[in-house]
N, C-alpha and C positions, 0 to 999 in steps of 0.2 A: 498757470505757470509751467512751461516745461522743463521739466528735469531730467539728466543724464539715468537713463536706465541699463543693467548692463547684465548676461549672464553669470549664472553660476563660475562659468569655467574661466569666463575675464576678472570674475570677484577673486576667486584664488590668486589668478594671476599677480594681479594687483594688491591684493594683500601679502603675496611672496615678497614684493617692492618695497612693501614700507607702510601701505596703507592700513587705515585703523576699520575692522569689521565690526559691524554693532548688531543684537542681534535685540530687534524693540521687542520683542513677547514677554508675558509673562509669565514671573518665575515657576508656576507650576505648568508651563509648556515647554519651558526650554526642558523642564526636568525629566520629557522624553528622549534628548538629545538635541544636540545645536550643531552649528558648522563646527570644526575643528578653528579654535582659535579662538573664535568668537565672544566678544564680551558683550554680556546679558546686561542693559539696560533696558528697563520697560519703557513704553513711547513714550506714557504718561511725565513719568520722572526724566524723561532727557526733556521734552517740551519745556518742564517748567525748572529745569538748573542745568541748562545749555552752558552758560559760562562756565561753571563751573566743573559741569563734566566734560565740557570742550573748548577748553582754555584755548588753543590755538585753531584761529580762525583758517587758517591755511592749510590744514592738516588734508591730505585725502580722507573722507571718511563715506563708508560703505554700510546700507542699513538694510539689514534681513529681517525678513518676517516668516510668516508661516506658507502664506505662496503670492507678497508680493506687496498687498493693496497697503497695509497698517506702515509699510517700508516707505514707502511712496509719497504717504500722506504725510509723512516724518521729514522726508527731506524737503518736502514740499518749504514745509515751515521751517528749516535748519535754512534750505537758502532764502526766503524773505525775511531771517534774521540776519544774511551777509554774509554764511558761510559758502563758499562759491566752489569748492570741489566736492559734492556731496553727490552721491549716487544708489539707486537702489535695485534690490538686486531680485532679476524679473523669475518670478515663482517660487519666491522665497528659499526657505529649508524643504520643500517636501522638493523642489525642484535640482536642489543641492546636492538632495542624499539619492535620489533618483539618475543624476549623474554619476554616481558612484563615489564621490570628492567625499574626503573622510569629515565624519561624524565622532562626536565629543560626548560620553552617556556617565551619567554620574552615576556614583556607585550607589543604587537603592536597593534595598532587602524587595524580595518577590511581592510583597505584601505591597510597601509603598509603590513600585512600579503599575501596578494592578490597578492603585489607587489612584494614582497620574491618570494613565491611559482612558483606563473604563469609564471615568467622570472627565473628560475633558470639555466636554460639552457644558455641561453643567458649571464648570469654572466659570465660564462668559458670563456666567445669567446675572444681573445685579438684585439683589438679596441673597444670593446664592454662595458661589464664591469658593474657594476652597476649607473656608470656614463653614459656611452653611453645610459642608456636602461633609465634614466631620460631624456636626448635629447628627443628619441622617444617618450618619453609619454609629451613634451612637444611642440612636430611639430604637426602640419597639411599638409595634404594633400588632395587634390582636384580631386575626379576620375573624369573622364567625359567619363559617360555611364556607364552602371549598367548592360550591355550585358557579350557579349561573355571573352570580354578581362579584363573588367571590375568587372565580378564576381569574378576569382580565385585572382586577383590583391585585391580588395578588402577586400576579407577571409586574405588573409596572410598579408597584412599592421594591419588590428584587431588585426589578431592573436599576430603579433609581436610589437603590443603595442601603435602605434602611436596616439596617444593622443585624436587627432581630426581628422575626416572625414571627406570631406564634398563631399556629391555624387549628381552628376547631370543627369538627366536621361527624359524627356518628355515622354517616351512611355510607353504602357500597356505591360502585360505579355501576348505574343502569346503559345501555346502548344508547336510549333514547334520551341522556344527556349529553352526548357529542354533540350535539347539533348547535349546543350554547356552552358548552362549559369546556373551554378552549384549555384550561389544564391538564386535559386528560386525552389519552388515546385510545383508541380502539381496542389495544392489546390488555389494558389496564381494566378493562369489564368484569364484573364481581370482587376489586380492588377496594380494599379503603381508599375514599377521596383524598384526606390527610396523606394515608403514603405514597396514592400518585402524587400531589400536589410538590410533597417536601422531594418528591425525584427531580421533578421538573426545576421545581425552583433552584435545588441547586446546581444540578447543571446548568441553569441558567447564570448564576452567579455564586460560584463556589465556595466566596469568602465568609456570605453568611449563614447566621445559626436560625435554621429553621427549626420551629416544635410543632411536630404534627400528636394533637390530644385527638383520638379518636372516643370523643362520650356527648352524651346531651348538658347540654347547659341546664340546671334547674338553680332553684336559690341556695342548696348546698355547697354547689360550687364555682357558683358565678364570680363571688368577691375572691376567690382564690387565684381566678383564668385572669382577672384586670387588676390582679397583681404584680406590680414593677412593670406596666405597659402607660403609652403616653398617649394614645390614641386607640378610641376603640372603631373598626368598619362594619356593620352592621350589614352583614350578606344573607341575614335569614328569609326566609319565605313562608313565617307564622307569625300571627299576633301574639302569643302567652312569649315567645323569647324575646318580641321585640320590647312588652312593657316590661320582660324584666331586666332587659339590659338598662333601657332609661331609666329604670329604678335605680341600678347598681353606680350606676355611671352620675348620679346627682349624690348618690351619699359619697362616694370616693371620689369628689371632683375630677371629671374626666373627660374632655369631648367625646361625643358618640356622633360617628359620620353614617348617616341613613342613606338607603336607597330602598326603591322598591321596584317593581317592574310586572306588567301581566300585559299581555295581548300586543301590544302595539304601543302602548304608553308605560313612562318612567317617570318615578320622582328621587329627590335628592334635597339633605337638608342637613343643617349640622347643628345636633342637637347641645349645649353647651352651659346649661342651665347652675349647673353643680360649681362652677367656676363663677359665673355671673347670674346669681339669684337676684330676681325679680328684673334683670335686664335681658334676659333670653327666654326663650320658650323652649320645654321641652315637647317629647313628644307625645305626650296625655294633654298639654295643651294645643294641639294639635287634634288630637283621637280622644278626646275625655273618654270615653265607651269605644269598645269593639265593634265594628259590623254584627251581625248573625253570618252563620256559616254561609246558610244559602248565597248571602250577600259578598262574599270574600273567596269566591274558587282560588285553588293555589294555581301552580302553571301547570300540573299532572291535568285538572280539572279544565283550566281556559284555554289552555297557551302559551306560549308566548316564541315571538317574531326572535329566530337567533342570533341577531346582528345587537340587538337591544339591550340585553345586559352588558356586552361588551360597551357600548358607552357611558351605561349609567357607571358600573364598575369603574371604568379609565376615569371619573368625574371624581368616583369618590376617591380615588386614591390623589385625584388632584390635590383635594379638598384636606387630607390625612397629611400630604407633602407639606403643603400652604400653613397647618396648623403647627407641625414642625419647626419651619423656619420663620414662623414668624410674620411671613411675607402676604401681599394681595388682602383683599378683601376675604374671608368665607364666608361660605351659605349659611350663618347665624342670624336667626329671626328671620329667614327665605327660604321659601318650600321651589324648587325648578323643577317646573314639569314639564315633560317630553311627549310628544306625540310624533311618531316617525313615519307614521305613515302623509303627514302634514309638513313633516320636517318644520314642527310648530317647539318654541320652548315661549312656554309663559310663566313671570315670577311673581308670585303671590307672598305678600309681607306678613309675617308671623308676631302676634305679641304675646309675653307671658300672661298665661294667665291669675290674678291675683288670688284666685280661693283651688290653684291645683294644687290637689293634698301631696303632690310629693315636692313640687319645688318651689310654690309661696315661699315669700321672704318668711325666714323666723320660723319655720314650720317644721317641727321635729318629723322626723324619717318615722314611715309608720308600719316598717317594715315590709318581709317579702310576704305576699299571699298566694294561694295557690290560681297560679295564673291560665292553666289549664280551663278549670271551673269557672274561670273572670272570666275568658275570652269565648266563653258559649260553646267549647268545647270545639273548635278551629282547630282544625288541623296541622299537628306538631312534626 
């Protein structure tokens, strides 16, 4: 159907006349600003109480959007409902305010404007919304490591708003971790990773509260660091921390998002046992037993390709988001493994196992042991 489309600068025009300017976005878009004048009805809501939001069929009416299409599509359906002077207005509001034609901004504190702007994207997404994107700015989450897996995972939990941080890291910046560990810069070498990290992040996003804990995770203060956190990301690069997070993480019910990475290949998995016993697997039902050392080089030892943890890391923070809001499928009970030199991913189906002594149904916690000595003496 063709409909009358019209600029910005005829939209005023004709709005000085007499006509009624609509403007369909929704309320947290317009809450950047809108045309001067403009009444906020979103598409959705004029579509289904057209009569009643526009009692007279005769009216001029003018529909803006954000640059054009959502306007369009409105009047489309406003005239094969019979409204026959409906028009839309070509390039929306970013076309409006780019003419210079005055703009309408409502009075938000620094905060909620930050809050509009930075997540607009994020508005669109359905499970998302401006509710979901309050979720995230009111979770925490707990990297552990400030490295390889742990930089790109960290940028994009910031980026995407989560609230609180808190990053655990003991080591210095070596040179020879620039090459993967995209948190840090050249200038930051012999830096605690933590203090680079908690720099970057928040200039990257200033609103939130980063904690950068510079110590080693052991069992005296593991139940302290996944305290008041809602998600743990698991960026280490040893066995003794990996079994004792999955330990921590089943007695304090808590998702633990895995990743691993060496050479050329990655995995990822979301361990969730603590929440749903004897319906998920953790990750000793996975690894009952450690490798031996020879058999487990770290990436000082093998390698690893520096493009690689950057997307196991962006996976887990996917996965950390997803567990948040609720939303998608997660990698519960699925191990994804990556081979990139194949640009191969294949998923392998995980079941709990029924006699793992720490997350069997019914199975009292058997405490922390010295994971050091468990893991054959792998490199911490």
């Amino acid at each position: 159907m063709s409909i009358s489309e019209i600029t910005p600068e005829q939209a005023r025009e004709r709005q000085h006349a007499g006509a009624r300017l609509i403007d369909v976005r929704e309320a947290h878009e317009r809450a950047g600003g809108r045309a001067e004048g403009a009444e906020g009805i979103a598409k959705a809501e004029l579509e289904s109480g057209t009569a009643a939001l526009l009692p007279d069929m005769e009216a001029e009416i003018l529909l803006i959007c954000q640059s054009g299409a959502r306007s369009r599509t409105a009047a489309i359906r406003l005239s094969e409902q019979g409204y026959r002077r409906v028009s839309s207005v070509v390039g929306g509001t970013s076309a409006w305010e780019k003419a210079g034609l005055p703009m309408t901004r409502p009075a938000l504190d620094p905060a909620d404007r930050d809050f509009f702007e930075r997540y607009s994207r994020h508005f669109r997404l359905p499970g998302v919304g401006v509710e979901g994107q309050r979720r995230l700015q009111q979770a925490s989450v707990l990297v552990v490591g400030a490295g390889g897996l742990g930089s790109p995972a960290a940028l994009y939990l910031a980026a995407s708003g989560i609230g609180r941080l808190r990053i655990v890291d003991d080591d210095r910046i070596d040179r020879s971790n620039l090459q993967r560990q995209v948190l840090h810069i050249d200038a930051d070498v012999g830096r605690l990773k933590v203090e680079s990290a908690r720099t970057r992040l928040t200039a990257l996003n200033p609103s939130l509260d980063i904690e950068a804990r510079a110590l080693r995770i052991d069992s005296s203060n593991v139940e302290t660091l996944l305290e008041g956190i809602d998600v743990i990301l698991d960026g280490s690069d040893n066995f003794p921390l990996r079994y004792l997070l999955n330990d921590a993480c089943i007695k304090l019910r808590k998702p633990l998002v895995y990743g691993a990475i060496q050479r050329f290949q990655g995995q990822l998995s979301v361990f969730d046992a603590g929440r749903h016993r004897g319906r998920a697997p953790c990750y000793r039902c996975l690894f009952p037993q450690p490798p031996a050392p020879e058999f487990a080089p770290n990436c000082a030892e093998a390698g690893v390709f520096g493009v690689l943890p950057g997307i196991v890391g962006s996976m887990q923070a996917a996965e950390s988001i997803k567990l948040i809001l609720g939303i998608g499928e997660p990698l519960v009970g699925r191990l994804l493994q990556l081979d990139v030199l194949a640009m191969h991913f294949r998923e392998v189906r995980l079941r709990p196992d029924p006699d793992c002594p720490v997350c069997a149904p019914d199975r009292a916690f058997p405490g922390y042991i010295d994971y050091v000595q468990f893991c054959a003496g792998a490199a911490v």
